[in-house]
C-alpha positions, 0 to 999 in steps of 0.5 A: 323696653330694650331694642333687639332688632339691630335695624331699628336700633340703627334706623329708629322707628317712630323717626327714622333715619332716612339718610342711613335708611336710603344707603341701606335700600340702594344695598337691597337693589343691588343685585351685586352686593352682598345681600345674597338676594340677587335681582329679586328685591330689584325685579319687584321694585321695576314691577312695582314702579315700571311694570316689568323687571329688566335684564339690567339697570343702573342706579345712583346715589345722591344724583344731581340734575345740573346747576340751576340758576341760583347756583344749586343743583337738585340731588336726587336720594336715589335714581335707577336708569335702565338701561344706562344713565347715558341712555334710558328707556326708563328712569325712576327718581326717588325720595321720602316722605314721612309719614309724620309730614305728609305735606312737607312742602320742600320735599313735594317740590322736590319731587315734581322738580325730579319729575321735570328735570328727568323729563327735560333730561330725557325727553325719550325715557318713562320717567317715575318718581318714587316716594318712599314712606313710612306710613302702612299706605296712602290712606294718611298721605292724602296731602300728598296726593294733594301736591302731586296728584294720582299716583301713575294709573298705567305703567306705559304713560310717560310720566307719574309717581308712585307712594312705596310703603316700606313695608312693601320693600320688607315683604319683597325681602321676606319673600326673596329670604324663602326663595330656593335661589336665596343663600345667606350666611346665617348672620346676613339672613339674621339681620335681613329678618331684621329688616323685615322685622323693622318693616312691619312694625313701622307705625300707620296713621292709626298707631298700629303695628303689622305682625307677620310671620317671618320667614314666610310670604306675605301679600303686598 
Protein backbone atom coordinates (compact mmCIF):
# COMPACT_ATOMS: atom_id res chain seq x y z
CA UNK A 1 0.00 0.00 0.00
CA UNK A 2 1.18 3.42 -0.80
CA UNK A 3 2.78 5.75 1.96
CA UNK A 4 0.81 9.23 2.41
CA UNK A 5 1.72 10.20 5.84
CA UNK A 6 4.98 12.09 4.94
CA UNK A 7 6.33 11.47 8.47
CA UNK A 8 6.13 7.74 8.14
CA UNK A 9 7.80 8.10 4.80
CA UNK A 10 10.63 9.95 6.04
CA UNK A 11 11.06 8.08 9.51
CA UNK A 12 9.52 4.49 8.54
CA UNK A 13 7.34 2.79 10.73
CA UNK A 14 8.25 -0.80 11.84
CA UNK A 15 11.98 0.57 11.89
CA UNK A 16 12.19 3.89 12.53
CA UNK A 17 14.91 6.01 11.73
CA UNK A 18 15.82 7.14 15.20
CA UNK A 19 18.73 9.70 13.92
CA UNK A 20 16.30 11.55 11.94
CA UNK A 21 13.62 11.02 14.49
CA UNK A 22 15.60 12.87 17.44
CA UNK A 23 16.60 15.87 15.39
CA UNK A 24 12.78 15.93 14.70
CA UNK A 25 11.90 15.79 18.58
CA UNK A 26 14.70 18.23 19.61
CA UNK A 27 12.35 20.51 17.01
CA UNK A 28 9.26 19.78 18.73
CA UNK A 29 10.95 20.90 22.32
CA UNK A 30 12.12 24.15 21.07
CA UNK A 31 9.63 26.64 21.99
CA UNK A 32 11.62 28.55 19.44
CA UNK A 33 11.16 27.13 16.35
CA UNK A 34 8.82 27.15 13.71
CA UNK A 35 6.27 24.48 15.03
CA UNK A 36 4.08 27.32 16.27
CA UNK A 37 3.44 25.29 19.25
CA UNK A 38 5.63 27.30 21.74
CA UNK A 39 6.53 25.96 25.30
CA UNK A 40 3.25 23.37 25.18
CA UNK A 41 5.37 20.22 23.73
CA UNK A 42 8.33 21.21 26.25
CA UNK A 43 6.16 22.01 29.22
CA UNK A 44 4.60 18.46 29.27
CA UNK A 45 7.94 16.80 28.66
CA UNK A 46 9.15 18.64 32.06
CA UNK A 47 5.82 17.57 33.71
CA UNK A 48 6.41 14.10 32.31
CA UNK A 49 10.12 13.65 33.12
CA UNK A 50 10.60 16.19 36.21
CA UNK A 51 7.27 17.10 37.75
CA UNK A 52 6.57 20.67 36.72
CA UNK A 53 7.28 23.01 33.60
CA UNK A 54 9.81 25.66 33.84
CA UNK A 55 10.25 29.27 32.89
CA UNK A 56 13.28 28.23 30.52
CA UNK A 57 15.65 25.51 29.64
CA UNK A 58 18.25 24.44 27.59
CA UNK A 59 18.79 21.56 25.37
CA UNK A 60 21.51 20.12 23.27
CA UNK A 61 22.06 17.83 20.50
CA UNK A 62 24.63 15.24 20.36
CA UNK A 63 26.23 16.30 24.09
CA UNK A 64 29.54 14.62 25.19
CA UNK A 65 30.32 14.24 28.83
CA UNK A 66 34.33 14.53 28.40
CA UNK A 67 36.88 12.06 27.31
CA UNK A 68 37.00 8.72 29.06
CA UNK A 69 39.84 6.58 29.28
CA UNK A 70 39.84 4.77 26.01
CA UNK A 71 39.90 8.12 24.26
CA UNK A 72 36.09 8.29 23.59
CA UNK A 73 33.59 10.59 24.85
CA UNK A 74 29.98 9.19 25.62
CA UNK A 75 27.42 11.48 23.06
CA UNK A 76 24.06 11.89 24.51
CA UNK A 77 21.18 12.17 21.65
CA UNK A 78 19.55 14.55 23.70
CA UNK A 79 20.23 16.61 26.98
CA UNK A 80 17.81 19.38 28.37
CA UNK A 81 19.47 21.36 31.34
CA UNK A 82 17.17 23.82 33.14
CA UNK A 83 18.54 26.21 33.81
CA UNK A 84 21.51 26.38 31.85
CA UNK A 85 24.28 23.92 30.97
CA UNK A 86 26.86 25.84 33.10
CA UNK A 87 24.31 25.35 36.00
CA UNK A 88 21.65 23.16 36.66
CA UNK A 89 18.69 22.55 39.01
CA UNK A 90 17.68 19.90 36.89
CA UNK A 91 19.12 17.81 33.99
CA UNK A 92 17.49 15.31 31.76
CA UNK A 93 19.74 12.69 29.42
CA UNK A 94 17.95 10.90 26.81
CA UNK A 95 17.89 7.84 24.19
CA UNK A 96 16.04 5.23 22.50
CA UNK A 97 15.35 2.16 22.81
CA UNK A 98 13.50 -0.06 20.22
CA UNK A 99 10.84 -1.62 21.03
CA UNK A 100 12.25 -4.66 18.58
CA UNK A 101 15.50 -4.66 20.99
CA UNK A 102 14.33 -3.80 24.45
CA UNK A 103 17.61 -5.72 26.00
CA UNK A 104 20.20 -3.86 23.63
CA UNK A 105 22.98 -4.26 25.70
CA UNK A 106 24.87 -1.07 24.24
CA UNK A 107 22.02 1.11 24.54
CA UNK A 108 21.36 0.01 28.36
CA UNK A 109 24.92 0.70 29.47
CA UNK A 110 24.77 3.75 27.67
CA UNK A 111 22.10 5.21 29.76
CA UNK A 112 23.17 4.25 33.22
CA UNK A 113 26.52 5.71 31.92
CA UNK A 114 24.45 9.15 31.03
CA UNK A 115 23.22 8.62 34.53
CA UNK A 116 26.53 8.45 36.31
CA UNK A 117 28.02 10.89 34.23
CA UNK A 118 25.50 13.63 34.79
CA UNK A 119 25.58 12.86 38.43
CA UNK A 120 29.21 12.93 38.64
CA UNK A 121 29.05 16.23 36.43
CA UNK A 122 26.53 17.97 38.50
CA UNK A 123 26.45 16.35 41.71
CA UNK A 124 23.69 19.29 42.77
CA UNK A 125 21.16 18.68 39.71
CA UNK A 126 18.11 16.04 39.62
CA UNK A 127 19.00 14.15 37.04
CA UNK A 128 16.75 12.12 34.69
CA UNK A 129 17.32 9.55 31.84
CA UNK A 130 14.65 9.52 29.41
CA UNK A 131 14.31 6.39 27.24
CA UNK A 132 12.42 7.34 24.27
CA UNK A 133 10.33 4.16 22.48
CA UNK A 134 8.46 2.65 20.19
CA UNK A 135 6.60 0.53 21.97
CA UNK A 136 2.62 1.45 23.21
CA UNK A 137 4.11 1.15 26.92
CA UNK A 138 6.32 -0.81 29.29
CA UNK A 139 4.47 -3.83 29.16
CA UNK A 140 6.99 -5.32 26.24
CA UNK A 141 10.06 -3.43 27.82
CA UNK A 142 10.56 -5.56 30.59
CA UNK A 143 14.01 -6.29 29.95
CA UNK A 144 14.74 -3.07 30.16
CA UNK A 145 13.43 -2.46 33.59
CA UNK A 146 15.60 -5.27 33.99
CA UNK A 147 18.73 -3.54 33.16
CA UNK A 148 17.71 -0.32 34.69
CA UNK A 149 15.50 -1.13 37.22
CA UNK A 150 11.96 1.00 38.43
CA UNK A 151 11.42 3.66 36.58
CA UNK A 152 11.68 7.08 39.06
CA UNK A 153 8.57 6.39 41.51
CA UNK A 154 8.84 10.17 42.74
CA UNK A 155 9.75 13.54 40.90
CA UNK A 156 12.12 15.09 43.79
CA UNK A 157 14.64 11.67 44.30
CA UNK A 158 17.82 12.70 42.95
CA UNK A 159 18.06 10.53 40.08
CA UNK A 160 15.86 7.84 37.81
CA UNK A 161 14.79 7.39 34.41
CA UNK A 162 11.67 7.30 32.84
CA UNK A 163 10.24 5.00 29.24
CA UNK A 164 8.61 7.78 27.22
CA UNK A 165 6.45 6.08 24.57
CA UNK A 166 6.21 8.14 21.35
CA UNK A 167 2.85 8.00 21.14
CA UNK A 168 2.82 10.32 24.17
CA UNK A 169 4.89 12.86 22.48
CA UNK A 170 1.97 12.69 19.73
CA UNK A 171 -0.71 13.10 21.99
CA UNK A 172 1.21 16.29 23.68
CA UNK A 173 1.48 17.57 20.06
CA UNK A 174 -2.16 16.79 19.17
CA UNK A 175 -3.30 18.50 22.16
CA UNK A 176 -1.04 21.51 21.98
CA UNK A 177 -2.42 21.48 17.78
CA UNK A 178 -6.27 22.48 19.45
CA UNK A 179 -4.97 24.70 22.02
CA UNK A 180 -6.75 28.44 21.14
CA UNK A 181 -2.68 29.68 21.53
CA UNK A 182 -1.70 27.37 18.57
CA UNK A 183 -1.32 29.16 14.72
CA UNK A 184 -0.02 27.18 12.28
CA UNK A 185 0.30 27.73 8.70
CA UNK A 186 -1.84 25.33 7.16
CA UNK A 187 1.17 23.30 5.76
CA UNK A 188 3.09 23.11 9.27
CA UNK A 189 -0.31 21.93 10.88
CA UNK A 190 -0.93 19.54 7.98
CA UNK A 191 2.53 17.85 8.62
CA UNK A 192 2.28 17.96 12.66
CA UNK A 193 -1.13 15.91 12.21
CA UNK A 194 1.22 13.88 10.31
CA UNK A 195 3.09 13.07 13.33
CA UNK A 196 0.44 12.44 15.51
CA UNK A 197 -0.98 10.35 12.73
CA UNK A 198 2.52 8.42 12.77
CA UNK A 199 2.53 8.35 16.45
CA UNK A 200 -0.31 6.31 16.81
CA UNK A 201 0.21 3.77 14.31
CA UNK A 202 3.50 3.03 16.03
CA UNK A 203 3.36 -1.02 16.57
CA UNK A 204 2.78 -2.42 20.64
CA UNK A 205 4.28 -5.58 21.35
CA UNK A 206 0.92 -7.28 20.35
CA UNK A 207 1.03 -5.82 16.66
CA UNK A 208 -1.57 -3.67 17.22
CA UNK A 209 -2.53 -0.15 15.74
CA UNK A 210 -3.80 2.92 18.39
CA UNK A 211 -6.46 4.95 16.00
CA UNK A 212 -7.38 8.30 17.57
CA UNK A 213 -9.23 11.16 16.23
CA UNK A 214 -6.83 13.86 15.09
CA UNK A 215 -7.22 17.13 15.93
CA UNK A 216 -9.03 16.40 19.06
CA UNK A 217 -7.46 15.62 22.79
CA UNK A 218 -6.31 12.42 23.93
CA UNK A 219 -5.54 10.76 27.19
CA UNK A 220 -1.95 9.68 27.90
Amino acid sequence: MPVTNVVEAVLGREQVKWDALWRLFAWLLDAQEGHALGKEVVDEFCRYSLGRAFESCKLRREYQFGILRDGKGKWVDLALAIPSFEAPTHFVVMDDVDVRSPGDRRKLENLTSYRRLAREQFPLAIVRAVVLTNAYDGSFMSKTYDALGSDAPDFVVADGWKLLPLRLVGDWVNTALTSSASRQPEKMRVFLLDFVEWSKSLSSGLGEQVIISLGSPATA
